[in-house]
TORZA-351916 format. One record per residue: residue number from 1; x, y, z of N, C-alpha, C, CB in turn. Coordinates in pm, whole numbers. Each point is the difference from the previous one (the first is absolute). Glycine has a CB too. Layout:
N
+------+--------+--------+--------+--------+--------+--------+--------+--------+--------+--------+--------+--------+
| dogu |    n_X |    n_Y |    n_Z |   ca_X |   ca_Y |   ca_Z |    c_X |    c_Y |    c_Z |   cb_X |   cb_Y |   cb_Z |
+------+--------+--------+--------+--------+--------+--------+--------+--------+--------+--------+--------+--------+
|  NUM |      X |      Y |      Z |      X |      Y |      Z |      X |      Y |      Z |      X |      Y |      Z |
...
+------+--------+--------+--------+--------+--------+--------+--------+--------+--------+--------+--------+--------+
This chain:
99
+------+--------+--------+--------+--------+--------+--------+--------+--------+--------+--------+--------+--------+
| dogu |    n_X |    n_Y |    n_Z |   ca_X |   ca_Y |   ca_Z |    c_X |    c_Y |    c_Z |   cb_X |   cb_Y |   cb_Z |
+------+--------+--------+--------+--------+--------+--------+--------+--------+--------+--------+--------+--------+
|    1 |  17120 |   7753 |  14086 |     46 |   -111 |     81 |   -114 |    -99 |     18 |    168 |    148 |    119 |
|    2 |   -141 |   -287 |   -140 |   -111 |   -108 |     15 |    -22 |    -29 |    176 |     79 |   -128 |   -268 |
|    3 |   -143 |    132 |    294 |    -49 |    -80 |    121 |     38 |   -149 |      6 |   -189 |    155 |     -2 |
|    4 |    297 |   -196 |    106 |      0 |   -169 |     -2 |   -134 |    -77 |    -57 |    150 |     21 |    219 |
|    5 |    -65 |   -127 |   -288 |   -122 |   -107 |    -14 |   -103 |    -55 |     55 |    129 |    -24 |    -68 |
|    6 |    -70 |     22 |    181 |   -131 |    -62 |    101 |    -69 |     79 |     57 |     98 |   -161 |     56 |
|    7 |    -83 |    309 |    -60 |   -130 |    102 |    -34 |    -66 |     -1 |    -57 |     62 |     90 |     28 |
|    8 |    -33 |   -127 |   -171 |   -105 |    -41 |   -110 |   -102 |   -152 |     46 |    205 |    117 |   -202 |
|    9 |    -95 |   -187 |    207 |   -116 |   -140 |     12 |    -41 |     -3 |     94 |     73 |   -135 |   -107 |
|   10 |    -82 |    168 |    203 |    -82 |     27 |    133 |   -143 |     76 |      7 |    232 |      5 |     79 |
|   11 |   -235 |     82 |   -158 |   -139 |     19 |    -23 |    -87 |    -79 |    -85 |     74 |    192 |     45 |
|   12 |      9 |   -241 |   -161 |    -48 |    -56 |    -86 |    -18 |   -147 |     51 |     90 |    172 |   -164 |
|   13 |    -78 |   -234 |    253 |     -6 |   -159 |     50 |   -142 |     51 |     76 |    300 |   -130 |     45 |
|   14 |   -263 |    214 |     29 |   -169 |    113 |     93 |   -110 |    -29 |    -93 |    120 |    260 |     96 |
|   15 |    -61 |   -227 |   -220 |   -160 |     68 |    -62 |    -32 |   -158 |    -86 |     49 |    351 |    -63 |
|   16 |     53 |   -426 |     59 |     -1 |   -124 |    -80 |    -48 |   -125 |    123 |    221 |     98 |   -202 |
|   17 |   -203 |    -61 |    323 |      5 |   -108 |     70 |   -117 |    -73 |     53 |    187 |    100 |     35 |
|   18 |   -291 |    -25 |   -155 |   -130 |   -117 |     30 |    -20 |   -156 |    -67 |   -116 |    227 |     18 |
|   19 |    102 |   -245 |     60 |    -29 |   -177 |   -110 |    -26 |     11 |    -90 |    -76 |   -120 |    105 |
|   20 |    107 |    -15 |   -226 |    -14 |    -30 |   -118 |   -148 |     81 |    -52 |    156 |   -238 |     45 |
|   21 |   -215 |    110 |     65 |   -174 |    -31 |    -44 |    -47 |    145 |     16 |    -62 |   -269 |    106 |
|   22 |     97 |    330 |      2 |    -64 |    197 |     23 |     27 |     79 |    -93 |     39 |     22 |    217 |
|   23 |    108 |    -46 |   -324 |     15 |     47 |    -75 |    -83 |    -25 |   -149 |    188 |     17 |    167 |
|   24 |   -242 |   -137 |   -150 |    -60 |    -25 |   -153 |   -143 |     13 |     62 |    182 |   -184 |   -156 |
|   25 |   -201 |    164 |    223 |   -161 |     35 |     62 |    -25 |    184 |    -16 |     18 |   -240 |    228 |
|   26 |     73 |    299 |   -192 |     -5 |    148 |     46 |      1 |     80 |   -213 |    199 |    -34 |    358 |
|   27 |   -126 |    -52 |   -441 |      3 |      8 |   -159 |   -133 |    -70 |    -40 |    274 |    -12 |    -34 |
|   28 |   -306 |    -58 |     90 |   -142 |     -4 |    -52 |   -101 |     37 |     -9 |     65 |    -84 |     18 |
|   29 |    -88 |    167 |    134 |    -49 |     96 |     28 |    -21 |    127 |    -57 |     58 |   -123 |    128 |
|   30 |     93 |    180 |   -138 |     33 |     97 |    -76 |   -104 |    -10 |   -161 |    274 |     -7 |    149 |
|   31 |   -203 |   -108 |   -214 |    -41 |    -28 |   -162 |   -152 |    -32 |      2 |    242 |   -111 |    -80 |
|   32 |   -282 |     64 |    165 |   -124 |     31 |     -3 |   -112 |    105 |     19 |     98 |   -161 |     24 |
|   33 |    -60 |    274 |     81 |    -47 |    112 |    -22 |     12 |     49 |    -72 |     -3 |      9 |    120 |
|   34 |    176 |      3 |   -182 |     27 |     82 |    -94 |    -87 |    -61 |   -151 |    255 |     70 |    147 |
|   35 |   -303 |   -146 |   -146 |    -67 |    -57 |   -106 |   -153 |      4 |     31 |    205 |   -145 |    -56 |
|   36 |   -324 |    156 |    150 |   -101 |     99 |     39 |     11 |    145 |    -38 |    -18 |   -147 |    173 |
|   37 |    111 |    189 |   -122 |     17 |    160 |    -48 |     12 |     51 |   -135 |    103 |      2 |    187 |
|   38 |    -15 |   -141 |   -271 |     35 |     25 |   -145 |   -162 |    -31 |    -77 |    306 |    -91 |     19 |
|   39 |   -362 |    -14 |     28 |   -136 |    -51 |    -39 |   -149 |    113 |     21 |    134 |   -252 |     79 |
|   40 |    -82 |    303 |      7 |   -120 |    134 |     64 |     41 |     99 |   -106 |    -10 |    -18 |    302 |
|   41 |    134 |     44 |   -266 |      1 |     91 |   -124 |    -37 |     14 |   -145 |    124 |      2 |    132 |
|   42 |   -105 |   -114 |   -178 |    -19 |    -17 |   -128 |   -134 |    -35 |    -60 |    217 |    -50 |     28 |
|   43 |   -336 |     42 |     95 |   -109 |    -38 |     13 |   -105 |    129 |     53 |    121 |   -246 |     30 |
|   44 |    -11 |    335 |    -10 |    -86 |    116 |    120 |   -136 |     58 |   -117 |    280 |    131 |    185 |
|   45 |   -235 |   -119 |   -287 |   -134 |     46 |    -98 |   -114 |    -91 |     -7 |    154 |    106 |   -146 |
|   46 |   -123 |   -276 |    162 |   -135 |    -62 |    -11 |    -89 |      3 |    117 |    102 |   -138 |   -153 |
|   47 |   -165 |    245 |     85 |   -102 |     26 |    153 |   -167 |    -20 |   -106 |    198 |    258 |    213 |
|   48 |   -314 |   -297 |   -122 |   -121 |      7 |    -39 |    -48 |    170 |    -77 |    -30 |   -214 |    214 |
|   49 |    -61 |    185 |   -313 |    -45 |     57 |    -58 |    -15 |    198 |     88 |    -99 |   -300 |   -122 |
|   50 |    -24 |    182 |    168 |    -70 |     89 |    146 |     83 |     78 |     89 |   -148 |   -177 |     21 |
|   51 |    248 |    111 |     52 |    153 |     52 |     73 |     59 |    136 |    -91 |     81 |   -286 |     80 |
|   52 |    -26 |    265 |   -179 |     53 |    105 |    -93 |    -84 |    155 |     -9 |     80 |   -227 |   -138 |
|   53 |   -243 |    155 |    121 |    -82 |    101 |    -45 |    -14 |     54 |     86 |    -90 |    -70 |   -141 |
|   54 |    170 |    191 |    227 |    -33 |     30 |    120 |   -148 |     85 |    -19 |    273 |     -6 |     86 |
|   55 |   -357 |     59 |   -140 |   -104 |    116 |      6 |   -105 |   -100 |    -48 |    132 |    253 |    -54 |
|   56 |   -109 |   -340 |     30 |   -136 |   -157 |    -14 |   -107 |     80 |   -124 |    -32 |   -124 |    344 |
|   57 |    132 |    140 |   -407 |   -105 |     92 |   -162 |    -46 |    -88 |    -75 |    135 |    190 |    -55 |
|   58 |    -13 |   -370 |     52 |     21 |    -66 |    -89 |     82 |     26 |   -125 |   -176 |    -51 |    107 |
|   59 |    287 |    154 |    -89 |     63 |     40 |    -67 |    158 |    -15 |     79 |   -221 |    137 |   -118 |
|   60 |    320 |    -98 |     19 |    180 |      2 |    102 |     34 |     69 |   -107 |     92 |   -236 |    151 |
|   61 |    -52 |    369 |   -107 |    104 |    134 |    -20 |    128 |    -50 |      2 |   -133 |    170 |    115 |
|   62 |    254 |   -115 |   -167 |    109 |    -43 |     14 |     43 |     85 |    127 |     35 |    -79 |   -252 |
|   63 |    -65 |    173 |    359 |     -6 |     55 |     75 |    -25 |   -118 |    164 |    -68 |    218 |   -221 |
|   64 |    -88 |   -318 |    151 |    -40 |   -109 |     82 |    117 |   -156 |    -12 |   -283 |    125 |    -47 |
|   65 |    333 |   -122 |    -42 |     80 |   -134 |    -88 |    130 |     98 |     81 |   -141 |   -124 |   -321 |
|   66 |    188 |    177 |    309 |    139 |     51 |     60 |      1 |     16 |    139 |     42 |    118 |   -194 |
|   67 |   -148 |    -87 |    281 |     -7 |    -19 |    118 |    -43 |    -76 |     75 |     18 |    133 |    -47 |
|   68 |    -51 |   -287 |    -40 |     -1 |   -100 |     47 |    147 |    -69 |      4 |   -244 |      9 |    -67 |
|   69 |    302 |     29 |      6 |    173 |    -82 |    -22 |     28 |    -12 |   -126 |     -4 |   -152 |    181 |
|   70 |   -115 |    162 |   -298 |     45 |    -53 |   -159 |    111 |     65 |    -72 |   -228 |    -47 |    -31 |
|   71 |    328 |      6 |      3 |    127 |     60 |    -92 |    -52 |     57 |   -118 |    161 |   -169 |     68 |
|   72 |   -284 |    194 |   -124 |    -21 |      1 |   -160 |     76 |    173 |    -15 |   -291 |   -192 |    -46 |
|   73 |    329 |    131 |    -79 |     32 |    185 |    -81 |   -109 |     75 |     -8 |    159 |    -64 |   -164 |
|   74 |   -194 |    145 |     99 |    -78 |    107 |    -78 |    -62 |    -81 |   -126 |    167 |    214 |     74 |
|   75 |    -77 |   -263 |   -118 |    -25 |    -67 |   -138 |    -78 |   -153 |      2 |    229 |    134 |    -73 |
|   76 |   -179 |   -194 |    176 |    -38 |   -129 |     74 |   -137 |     -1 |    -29 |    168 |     -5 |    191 |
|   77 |   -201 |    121 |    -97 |   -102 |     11 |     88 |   -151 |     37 |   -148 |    203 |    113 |    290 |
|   78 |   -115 |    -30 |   -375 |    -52 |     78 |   -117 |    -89 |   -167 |    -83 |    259 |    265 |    -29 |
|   79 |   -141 |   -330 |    -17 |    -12 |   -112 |    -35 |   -115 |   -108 |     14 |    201 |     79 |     27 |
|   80 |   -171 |    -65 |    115 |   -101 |   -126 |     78 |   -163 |     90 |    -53 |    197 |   -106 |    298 |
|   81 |   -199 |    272 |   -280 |   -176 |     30 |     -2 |      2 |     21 |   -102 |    -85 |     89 |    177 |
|   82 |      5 |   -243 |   -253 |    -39 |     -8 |   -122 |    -89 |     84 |    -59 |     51 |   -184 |     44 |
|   83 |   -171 |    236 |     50 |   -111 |     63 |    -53 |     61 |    146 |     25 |   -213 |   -187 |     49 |
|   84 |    348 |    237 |     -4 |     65 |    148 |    -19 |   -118 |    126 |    123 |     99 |    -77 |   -348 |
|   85 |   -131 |    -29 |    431 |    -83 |     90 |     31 |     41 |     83 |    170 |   -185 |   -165 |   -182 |
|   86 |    346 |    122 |    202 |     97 |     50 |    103 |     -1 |    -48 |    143 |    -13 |    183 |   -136 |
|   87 |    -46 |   -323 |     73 |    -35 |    -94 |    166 |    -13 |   -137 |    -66 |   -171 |    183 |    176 |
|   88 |    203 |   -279 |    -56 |      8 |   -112 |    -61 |   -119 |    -86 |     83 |    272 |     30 |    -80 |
|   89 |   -396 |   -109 |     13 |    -93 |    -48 |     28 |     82 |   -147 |     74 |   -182 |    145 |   -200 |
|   90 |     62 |   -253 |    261 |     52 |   -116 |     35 |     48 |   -106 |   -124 |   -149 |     49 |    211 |
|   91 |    100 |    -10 |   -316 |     49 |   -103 |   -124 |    131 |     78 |    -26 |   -247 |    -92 |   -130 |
|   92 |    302 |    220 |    126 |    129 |     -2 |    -95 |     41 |     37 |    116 |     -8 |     51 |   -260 |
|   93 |     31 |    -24 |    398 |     52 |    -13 |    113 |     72 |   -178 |     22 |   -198 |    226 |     79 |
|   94 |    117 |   -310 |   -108 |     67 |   -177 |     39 |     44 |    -27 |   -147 |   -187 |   -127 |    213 |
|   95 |    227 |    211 |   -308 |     58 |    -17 |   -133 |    138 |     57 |      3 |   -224 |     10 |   -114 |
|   96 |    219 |     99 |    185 |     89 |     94 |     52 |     97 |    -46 |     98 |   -168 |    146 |    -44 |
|   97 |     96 |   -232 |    163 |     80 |    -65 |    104 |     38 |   -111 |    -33 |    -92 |     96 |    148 |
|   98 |     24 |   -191 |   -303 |    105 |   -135 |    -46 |    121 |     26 |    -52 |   -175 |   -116 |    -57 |
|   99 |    185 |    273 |     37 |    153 |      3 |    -88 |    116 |     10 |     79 |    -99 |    116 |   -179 |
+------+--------+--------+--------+--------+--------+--------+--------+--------+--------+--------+--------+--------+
């Protein structure tokens, strides 16, 4: 059984019944955080050299690169350490973070 009509639009005029301008002010708001949050995210890996390297060896483990926020694979990560030596220095670390 439906509930009369004007059960329905009665809440819905409630939840609608802010002004125009509050309503496009309150969406802008919205789209704009929601677009900080989309931007942070997609940014959370570009962090400083130094930041990443948590044990200040001058080296980044994929252990250090993954628990800073970096998405890399196994293979990624394989890739980027040119010299194979299971850490990534500050030169193939900012070679690593242009891709």
């Amino acid at each position: 059984m439906m509930p009369p009509r004007s059960m329905i639009i009665v809440p819905v005029r409630i939840l609608t019944g802010v002004s125009f301008m509050k309503n496009v002010l309150l969406s802008a708001v919205f789209v704009g955080f929601s677009a900080i949050a989309a931007f942070a995210a997609s940014h959370a890996g570009e962090m400083d050299f130094t930041v990443v390297d948590a044990d200040a060896n001058g080296m980044v483990t994929m252990e250090e690169a993954t628990a800073a926020g970096w998405k890399w694979s196994e293979e990624d990560f394989t890739a980027a350490d040119t010299d194979a030596d299971g850490s990534l220095n500050a030169e193939e670390f900012a070679t690593a973070a242009a891709m």
